[in-house]
C-alpha positions as CSV (number, residue, x, y, z in Angstrom):
1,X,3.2,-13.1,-35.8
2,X,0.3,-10.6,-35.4
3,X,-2.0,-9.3,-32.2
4,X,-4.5,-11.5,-33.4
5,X,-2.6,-14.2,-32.5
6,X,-2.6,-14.5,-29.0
7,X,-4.6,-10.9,-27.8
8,X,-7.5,-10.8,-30.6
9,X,-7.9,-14.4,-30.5
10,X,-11.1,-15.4,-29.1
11,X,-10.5,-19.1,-28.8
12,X,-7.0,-18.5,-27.3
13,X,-8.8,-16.1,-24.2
14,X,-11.0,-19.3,-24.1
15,X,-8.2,-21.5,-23.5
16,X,-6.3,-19.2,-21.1
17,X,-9.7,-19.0,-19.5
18,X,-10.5,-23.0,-19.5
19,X,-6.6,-23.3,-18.1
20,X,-6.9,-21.0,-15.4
21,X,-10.4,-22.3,-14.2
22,X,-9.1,-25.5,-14.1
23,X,-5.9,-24.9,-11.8
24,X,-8.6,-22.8,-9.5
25,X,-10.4,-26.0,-9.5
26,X,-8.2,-28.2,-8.7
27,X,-6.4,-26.3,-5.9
28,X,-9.5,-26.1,-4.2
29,X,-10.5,-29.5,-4.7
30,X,-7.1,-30.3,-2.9
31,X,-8.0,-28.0,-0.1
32,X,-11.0,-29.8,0.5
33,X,-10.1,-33.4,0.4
34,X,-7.4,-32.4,2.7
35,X,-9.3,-30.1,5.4
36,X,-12.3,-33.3,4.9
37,X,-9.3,-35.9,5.8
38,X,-8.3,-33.8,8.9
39,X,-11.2,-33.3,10.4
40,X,-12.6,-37.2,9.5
41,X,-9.6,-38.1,11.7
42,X,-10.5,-35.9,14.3
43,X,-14.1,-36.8,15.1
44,X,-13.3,-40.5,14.7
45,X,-10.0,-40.6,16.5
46,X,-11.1,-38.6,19.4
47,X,-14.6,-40.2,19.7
48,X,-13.0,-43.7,19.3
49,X,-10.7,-43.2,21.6
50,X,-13.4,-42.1,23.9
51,X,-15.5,-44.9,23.6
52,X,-12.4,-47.5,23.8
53,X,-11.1,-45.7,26.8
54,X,-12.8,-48.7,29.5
55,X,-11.7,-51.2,27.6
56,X,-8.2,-52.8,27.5
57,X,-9.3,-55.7,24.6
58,X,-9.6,-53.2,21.9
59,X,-6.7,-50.8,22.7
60,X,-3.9,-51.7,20.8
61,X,-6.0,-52.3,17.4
62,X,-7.0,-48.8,17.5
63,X,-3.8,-47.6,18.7
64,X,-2.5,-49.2,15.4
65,X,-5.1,-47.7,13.4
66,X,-5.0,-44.8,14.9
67,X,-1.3,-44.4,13.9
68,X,-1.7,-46.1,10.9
69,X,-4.2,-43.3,9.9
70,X,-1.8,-40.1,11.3
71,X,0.9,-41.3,9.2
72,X,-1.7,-40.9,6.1
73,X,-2.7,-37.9,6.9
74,X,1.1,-36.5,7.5
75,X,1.6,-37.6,4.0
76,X,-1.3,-35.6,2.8
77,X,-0.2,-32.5,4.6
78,X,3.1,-32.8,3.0
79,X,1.3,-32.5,-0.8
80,X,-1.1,-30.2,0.5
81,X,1.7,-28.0,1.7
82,X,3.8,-28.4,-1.6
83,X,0.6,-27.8,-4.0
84,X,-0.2,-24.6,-1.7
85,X,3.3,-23.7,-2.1
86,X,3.9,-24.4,-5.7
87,X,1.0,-22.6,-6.6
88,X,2.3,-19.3,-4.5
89,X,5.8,-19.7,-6.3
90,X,3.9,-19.4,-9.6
91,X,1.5,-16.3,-8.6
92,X,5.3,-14.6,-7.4
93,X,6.5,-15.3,-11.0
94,X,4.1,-14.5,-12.8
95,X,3.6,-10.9,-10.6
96,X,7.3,-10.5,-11.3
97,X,6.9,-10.8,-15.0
98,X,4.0,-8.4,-14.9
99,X,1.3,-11.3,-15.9
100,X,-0.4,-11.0,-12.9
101,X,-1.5,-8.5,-10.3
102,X,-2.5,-8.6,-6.6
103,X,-5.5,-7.5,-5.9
104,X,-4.3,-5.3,-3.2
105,X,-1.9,-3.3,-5.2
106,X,-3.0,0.4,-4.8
107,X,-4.2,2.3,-8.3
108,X,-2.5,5.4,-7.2
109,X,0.6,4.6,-8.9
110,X,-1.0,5.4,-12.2
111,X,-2.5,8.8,-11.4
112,X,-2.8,11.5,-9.1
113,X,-5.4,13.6,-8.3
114,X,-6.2,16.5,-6.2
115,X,-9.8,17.9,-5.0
116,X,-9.3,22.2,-6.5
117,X,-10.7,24.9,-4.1
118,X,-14.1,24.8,-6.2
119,X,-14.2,21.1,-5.7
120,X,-13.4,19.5,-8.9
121,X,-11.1,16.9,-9.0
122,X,-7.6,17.6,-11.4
123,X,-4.9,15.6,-12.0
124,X,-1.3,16.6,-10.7
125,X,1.7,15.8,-11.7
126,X,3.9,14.0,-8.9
127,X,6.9,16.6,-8.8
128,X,4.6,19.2,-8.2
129,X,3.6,18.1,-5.2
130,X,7.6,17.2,-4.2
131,X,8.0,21.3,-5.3
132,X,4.7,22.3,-3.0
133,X,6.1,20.1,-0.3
134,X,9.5,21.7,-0.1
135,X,8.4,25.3,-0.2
């Protein structure tokens, strides 16, 4: 097996490209049919319930649907949850293998870099400062 095969291959970076665009895609397409869900069930729950609250005919139907709809929705929380969670577990594994890389992770791991009296900017070597420090 040679580096062509999976780091010079242009069709493979297509691929992992493709793959990763879709799991983007689909995790936000399940964060928007569940926020959409939510907040359908909010307006129409709280308005209906509004607009019912005179009358003492139409109650229990809507009570019914009304719980017949929460129990729906506590469904789709519980897969919205898991998917959100899954997909976290994977992003911890693959930064633990080294295959990916928070954002937030600071660059100053890799070098260091002091400003010299005349201004320039030189690299340092890390027990050089400890030594400076210390003295």
């Amino acid at each position: 097996m040679n580096d062509n095969d999976f780091y010079g291959d242009p069709y493979r970076e297509k691929d992992i490209y493709q793959e990763i665009k879709q799991r983007i895609d689909a995790l936000y397409r399940n964060r928007t049919q569940y926020f959409g869900h939510l907040t359908a069930f909010l307006i129409l729950n709280i308005g209906g319930w509004v607009l019912i609250s005179g009358s003492d005919a139409s109650m229990g139907f809507f009570a019914f649907l009304s719980i017949a709809w929460l129990t729906g929705l506590g469904v789709h929380t519980i897969n919205f949850a898991m998917t959100e969670l899954r997909e976290r577990a994977l992003r911890e594994e693959l930064d633990r293998a080294g295959y990916y890389q928070r954002a937030g992770k600071a660059k100053r791991d890799e070098r260091l870099v002091r400003l010299s009296d005349d201004g320039e900017i030189v690299d340092v070597d890390g027990e050089m400062i400890d030594m400076e420090r210390r003295a």
